[in-house]
C-alpha positions in Angstrom: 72.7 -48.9 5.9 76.3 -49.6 4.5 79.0 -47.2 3.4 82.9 -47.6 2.2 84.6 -47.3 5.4 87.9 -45.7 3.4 85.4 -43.0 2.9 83.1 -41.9 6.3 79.6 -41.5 6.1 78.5 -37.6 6.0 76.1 -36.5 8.7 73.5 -35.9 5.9 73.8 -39.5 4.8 73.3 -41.1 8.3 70.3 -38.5 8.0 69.1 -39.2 5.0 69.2 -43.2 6.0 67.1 -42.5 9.3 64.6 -40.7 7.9 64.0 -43.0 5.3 63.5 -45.8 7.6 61.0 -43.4 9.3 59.2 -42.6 6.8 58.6 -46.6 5.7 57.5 -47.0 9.0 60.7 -49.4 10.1 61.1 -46.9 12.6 57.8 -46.0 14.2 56.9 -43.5 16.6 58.3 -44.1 20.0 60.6 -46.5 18.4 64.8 -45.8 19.9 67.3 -45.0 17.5 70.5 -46.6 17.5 73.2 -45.2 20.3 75.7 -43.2 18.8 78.4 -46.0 19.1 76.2 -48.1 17.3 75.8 -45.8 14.4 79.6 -45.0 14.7 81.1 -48.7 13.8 78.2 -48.9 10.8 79.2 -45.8 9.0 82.8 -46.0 9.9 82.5 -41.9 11.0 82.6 -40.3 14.6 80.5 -39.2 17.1 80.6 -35.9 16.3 79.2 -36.7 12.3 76.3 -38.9 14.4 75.4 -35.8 16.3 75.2 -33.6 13.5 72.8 -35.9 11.6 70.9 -36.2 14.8 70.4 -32.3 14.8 69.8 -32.3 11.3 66.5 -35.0 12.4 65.4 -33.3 15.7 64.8 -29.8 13.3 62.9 -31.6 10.4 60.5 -32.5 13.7 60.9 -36.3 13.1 62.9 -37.2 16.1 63.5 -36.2 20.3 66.0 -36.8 22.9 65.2 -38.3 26.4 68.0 -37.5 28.7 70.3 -40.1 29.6 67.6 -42.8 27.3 68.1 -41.9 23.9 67.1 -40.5 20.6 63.4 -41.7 19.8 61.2 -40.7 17.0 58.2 -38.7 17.6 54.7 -39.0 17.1 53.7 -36.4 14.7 50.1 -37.4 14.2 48.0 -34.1 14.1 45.5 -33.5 16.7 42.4 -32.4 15.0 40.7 -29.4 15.9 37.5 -28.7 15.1 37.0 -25.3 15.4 33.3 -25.3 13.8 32.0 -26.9 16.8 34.5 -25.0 18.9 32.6 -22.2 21.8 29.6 -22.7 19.4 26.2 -24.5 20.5 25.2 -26.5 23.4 29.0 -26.1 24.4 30.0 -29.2 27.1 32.4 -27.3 29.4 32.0 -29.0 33.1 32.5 -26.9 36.5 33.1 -30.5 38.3 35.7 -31.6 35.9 37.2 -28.5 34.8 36.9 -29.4 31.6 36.2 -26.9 28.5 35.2 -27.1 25.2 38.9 -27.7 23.9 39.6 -30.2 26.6 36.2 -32.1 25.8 37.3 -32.3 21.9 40.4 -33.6 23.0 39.1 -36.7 24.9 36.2 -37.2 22.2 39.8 -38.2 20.4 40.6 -40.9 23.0 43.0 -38.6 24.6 44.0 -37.2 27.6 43.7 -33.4 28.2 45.3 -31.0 30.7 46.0 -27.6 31.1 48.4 -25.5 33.1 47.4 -21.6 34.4 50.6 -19.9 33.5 49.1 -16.5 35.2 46.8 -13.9 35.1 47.5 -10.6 34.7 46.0 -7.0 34.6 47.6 -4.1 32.9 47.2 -1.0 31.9 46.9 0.3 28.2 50.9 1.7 27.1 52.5 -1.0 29.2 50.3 -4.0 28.0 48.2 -5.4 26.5 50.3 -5.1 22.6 48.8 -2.3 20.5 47.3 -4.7 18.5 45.5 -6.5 21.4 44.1 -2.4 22.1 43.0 -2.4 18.9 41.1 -5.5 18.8 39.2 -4.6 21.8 38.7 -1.3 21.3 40.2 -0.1 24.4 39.9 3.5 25.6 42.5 5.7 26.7 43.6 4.2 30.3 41.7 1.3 30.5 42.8 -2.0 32.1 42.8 -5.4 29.7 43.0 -9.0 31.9 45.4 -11.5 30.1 44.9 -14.9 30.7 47.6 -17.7 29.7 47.3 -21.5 29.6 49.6 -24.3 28.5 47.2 -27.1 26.8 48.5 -30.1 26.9 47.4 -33.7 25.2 48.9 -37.1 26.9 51.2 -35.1 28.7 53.0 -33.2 25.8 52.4 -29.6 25.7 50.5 -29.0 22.4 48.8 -25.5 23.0 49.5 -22.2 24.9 46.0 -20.2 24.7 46.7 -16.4 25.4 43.5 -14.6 25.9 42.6 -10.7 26.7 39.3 -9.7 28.0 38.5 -6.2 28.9 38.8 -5.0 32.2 35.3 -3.9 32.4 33.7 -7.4 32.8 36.3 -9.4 33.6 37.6 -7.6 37.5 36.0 -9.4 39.9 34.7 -12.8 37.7 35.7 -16.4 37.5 37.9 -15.0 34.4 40.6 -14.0 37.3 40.6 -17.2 39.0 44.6 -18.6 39.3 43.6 -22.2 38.8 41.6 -24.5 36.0 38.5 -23.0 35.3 35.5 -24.0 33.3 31.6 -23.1 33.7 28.8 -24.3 31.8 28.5 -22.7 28.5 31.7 -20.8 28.6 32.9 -18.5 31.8 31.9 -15.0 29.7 28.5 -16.7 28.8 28.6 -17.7 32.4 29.2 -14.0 33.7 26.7 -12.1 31.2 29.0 -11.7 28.7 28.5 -14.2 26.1 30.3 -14.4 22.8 27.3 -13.8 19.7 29.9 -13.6 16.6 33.5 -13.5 16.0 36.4 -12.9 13.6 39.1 -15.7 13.2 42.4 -15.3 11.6 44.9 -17.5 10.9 48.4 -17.2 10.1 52.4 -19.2 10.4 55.2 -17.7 12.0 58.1 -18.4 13.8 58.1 -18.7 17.9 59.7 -16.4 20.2 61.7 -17.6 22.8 59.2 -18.0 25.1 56.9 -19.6 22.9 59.7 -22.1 21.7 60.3 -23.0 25.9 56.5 -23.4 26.5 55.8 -25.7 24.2 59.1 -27.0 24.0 59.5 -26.8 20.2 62.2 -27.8 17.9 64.6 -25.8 16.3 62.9 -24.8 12.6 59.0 -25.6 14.0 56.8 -23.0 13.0 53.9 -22.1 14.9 50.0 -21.7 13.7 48.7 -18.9 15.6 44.7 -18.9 15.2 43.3 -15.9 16.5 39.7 -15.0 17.5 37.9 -12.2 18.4 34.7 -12.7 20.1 32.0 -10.0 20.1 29.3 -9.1 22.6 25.2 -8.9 22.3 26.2 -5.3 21.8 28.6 -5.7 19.3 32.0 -4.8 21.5 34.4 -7.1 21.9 34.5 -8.8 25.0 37.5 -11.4 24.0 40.6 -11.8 21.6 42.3 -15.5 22.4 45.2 -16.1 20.2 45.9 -20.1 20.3 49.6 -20.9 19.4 49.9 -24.0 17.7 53.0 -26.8 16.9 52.7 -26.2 12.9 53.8 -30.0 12.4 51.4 -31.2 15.2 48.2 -29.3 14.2 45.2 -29.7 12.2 42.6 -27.3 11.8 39.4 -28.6 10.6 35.9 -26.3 10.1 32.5 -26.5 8.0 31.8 -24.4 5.6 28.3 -22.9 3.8 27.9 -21.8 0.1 
């Protein structure tokens, strides 16, 4: 990393120099970056140009600041999800250990899950839930929807917030309006008499709202995945729509297939 001091470095250069070394792996993940001093005497610029290139890293996702530490890169290695064996089967979820499905597929990875009850909520249809949360549970006139919303986290990052809607009907008065960590065998609606016999997943990218960007503490320029499943009832009504709100550069999705 050299340049012509009669001529300073731009911030895309300093950026362009870091990610390279990133990207061979001379940098690794949890590796520091050099202080901005440092990087100010090699490129001959100021610290203003070394801030700039640092922005330009933290929104391609490759790098994070740690107050009063430093600039570090990040570990972008994908969690992989296996949504085929997600909910489905002889499901592992532990009332002793609070641990669900998602939390056991987590530590089947070697790591360490967690979760975080950010509340739970009744409303009334008009206020909340959205329309399209009415619609996917087929909601009449005036009835009351339960949201339920968790913060997933893996090794102590967040990594997931997990929004789900139940309707009103079976879930007043159930484990699904408990204000801590909750898992039952099978599943809390299979626990309740409600369990889920088929669903409808959808999948799509787009950017985070505010909120969403704070929760998960995202990046400027990270996209999120938002996987959405709707799970129906024995008698073909919905009884769930969970829409899980993924780190786009953090996520992989992986599922089996039949032909």
């Amino acid at each position: 990393m050299t340049t012509d001091h009669n001529r300073r470095a731009s911030a895309q250069q300093i950026a362009d120099d870091l990610r390279a070394l990133i990207e061979s792996g001379q940098l690794g993940p949890g590796d520091r970056l050099p202080f901005t001093r440092e990087l100010v005497e090699r490129y001959g610029t100021t610290g203003e140009t070394v801030r700039q290139a640092m922005i330009k890293l933290r929104s391609g996702g490759l790098v994070e600041s740690r107050q009063g530490s430093g600039v570090y890169v990040k570990d972008n290695s994908p969690f992989a999800w296996d949504i085929t064996r997600f909910e489905r089967g002889d499901r592992p979820d532990s009332a002793e250990t609070a641990m669900d499905a998602w939390a056991a597929g987590v530590a089947e990875q070697g790591h360490r899950p967690d979760e975080k009850l950010l509340y739970v909520t009744r409303k009334r249809q008009g206020e909340e839930p959205p329309a399209e949360i009415v619609d996917a549970l087929k909601l009449d006139g005036g009835e009351l929807a339960v949201c339920r919303r968790r913060l997933r986290y893996i090794d102590g990052e967040p990594y997931q917030l997990s929004v789900s809607w139940f309707p009103a009907r079976i879930a007043l008065g159930t484990p699904l309006m408990n204000r801590s960590k909750t898992a039952l065998p099978g599943g809390i609606l299979a626990h309740i008499g409600h369990p889920q016999v088929t669903g409808r997943d959808r999948f799509r990218s787009r950017p985070p709202n505010g909120q969403e960007r704070e929760d998960l503490q995202l990046d400027a320029g990270t996209s999120l995945l938002e996987y959405r499943r709707i799970g129906f009832g024995e008698d073909g009504r919905p009884v769930r729509c969970m829409s899980t709100l993924c780190p786009g550069d953090r996520t992989m999705i992986e599922m089996d297939v039949e032909f």
